[in-house]
C-alpha positions in Angstrom: -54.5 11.7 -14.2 -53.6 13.2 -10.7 -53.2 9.6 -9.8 -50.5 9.0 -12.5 -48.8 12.6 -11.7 -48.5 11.8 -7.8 -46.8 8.0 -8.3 -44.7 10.1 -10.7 -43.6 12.7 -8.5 -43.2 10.2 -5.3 -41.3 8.0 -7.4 -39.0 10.8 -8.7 -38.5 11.5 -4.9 -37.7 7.6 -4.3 -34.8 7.7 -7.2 -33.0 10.9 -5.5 -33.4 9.2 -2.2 -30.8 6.6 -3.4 -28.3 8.2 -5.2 -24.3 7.0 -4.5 -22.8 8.8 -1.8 -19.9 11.0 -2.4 -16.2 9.0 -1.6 -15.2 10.5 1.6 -12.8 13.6 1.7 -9.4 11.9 1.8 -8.3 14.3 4.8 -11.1 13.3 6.7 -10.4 9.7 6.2 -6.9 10.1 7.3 -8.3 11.9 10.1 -10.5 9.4 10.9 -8.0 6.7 10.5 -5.3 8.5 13.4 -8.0 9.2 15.6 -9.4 5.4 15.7 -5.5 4.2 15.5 -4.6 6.6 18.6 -6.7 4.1 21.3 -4.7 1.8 23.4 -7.9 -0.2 24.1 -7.9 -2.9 22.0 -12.0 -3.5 21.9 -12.2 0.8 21.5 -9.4 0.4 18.6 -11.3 -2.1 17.0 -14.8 -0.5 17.5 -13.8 2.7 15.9 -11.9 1.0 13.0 -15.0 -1.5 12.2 -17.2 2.0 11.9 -15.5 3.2 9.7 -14.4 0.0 7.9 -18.9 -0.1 7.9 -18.9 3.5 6.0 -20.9 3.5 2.8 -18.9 6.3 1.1 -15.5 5.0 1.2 -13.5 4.3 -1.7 -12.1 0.8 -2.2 -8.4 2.3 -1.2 -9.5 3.6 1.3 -11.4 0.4 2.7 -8.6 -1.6 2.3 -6.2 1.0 4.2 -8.9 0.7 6.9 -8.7 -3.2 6.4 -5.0 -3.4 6.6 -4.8 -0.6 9.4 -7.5 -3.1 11.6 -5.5 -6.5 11.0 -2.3 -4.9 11.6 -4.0 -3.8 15.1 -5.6 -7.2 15.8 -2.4 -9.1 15.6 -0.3 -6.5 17.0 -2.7 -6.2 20.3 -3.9 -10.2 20.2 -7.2 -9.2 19.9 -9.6 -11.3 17.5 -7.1 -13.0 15.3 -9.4 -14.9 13.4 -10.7 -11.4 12.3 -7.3 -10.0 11.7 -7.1 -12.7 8.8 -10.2 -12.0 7.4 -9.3 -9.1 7.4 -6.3 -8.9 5.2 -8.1 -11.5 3.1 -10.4 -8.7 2.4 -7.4 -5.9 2.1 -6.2 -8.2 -0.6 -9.6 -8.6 -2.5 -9.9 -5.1 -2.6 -6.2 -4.1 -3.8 -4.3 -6.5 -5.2 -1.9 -4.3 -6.3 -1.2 -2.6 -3.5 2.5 -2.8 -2.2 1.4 -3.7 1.5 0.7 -6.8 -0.3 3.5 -8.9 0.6 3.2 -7.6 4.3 -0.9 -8.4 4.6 0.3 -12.3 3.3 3.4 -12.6 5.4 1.3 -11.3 8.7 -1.0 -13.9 7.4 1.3 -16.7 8.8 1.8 -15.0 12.4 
């Protein structure tokens, strides 16, 4: 009985390890977003936009902001242009709708 009691309680603690994160305070992420923008090094510009392109509790808008905001610096600064059209490949997965649509497919084409 103390056997079934302690795989209960250890997988209780195992469930509430892996609950969803919380989506990221939108002040924050535009925070965030200015501070990785503001670099004039294009390997630091990109560096601080992929981390927080990699952040588990962003929202899908706000992953594709990040997405767009990195392609936008890729091409601008010539730096991994490959990437910068994966990237807005991605930006237009994740919002289709959005009305930096026809921008993200126009850049597409240099």
């Amino acid at each position: 009985m103390r056997l079934h009691a302690l795989i209960f309680a250890v997988s209780l603690g195992l469930a509430a390890c892996e609950t969803v994160p919380a989506a990221m305070d939108p002040f924050a992420f535009d925070a965030s977003l200015a501070s990785a923008e503001e670099s004039a090094n294009p390997a630091r510009r990109d560096s601080d936009l992929s981390a927080l392109i990699d952040r588990a509790d962003l929202s899908d808008a706000q992953r594709a902001t990040a997405l767009y905001a990195r392609a936008d610096a890729r091409l601008n600064m010539k730096y991994n242009l490959p990437g910068a059209l994966a990237d807005f490949d991605a930006f237009l997965v994740l919002a289709p709708e959005d009305e930096r649509r026809a921008t993200a497919n126009r850049r597409k084409l240099f």
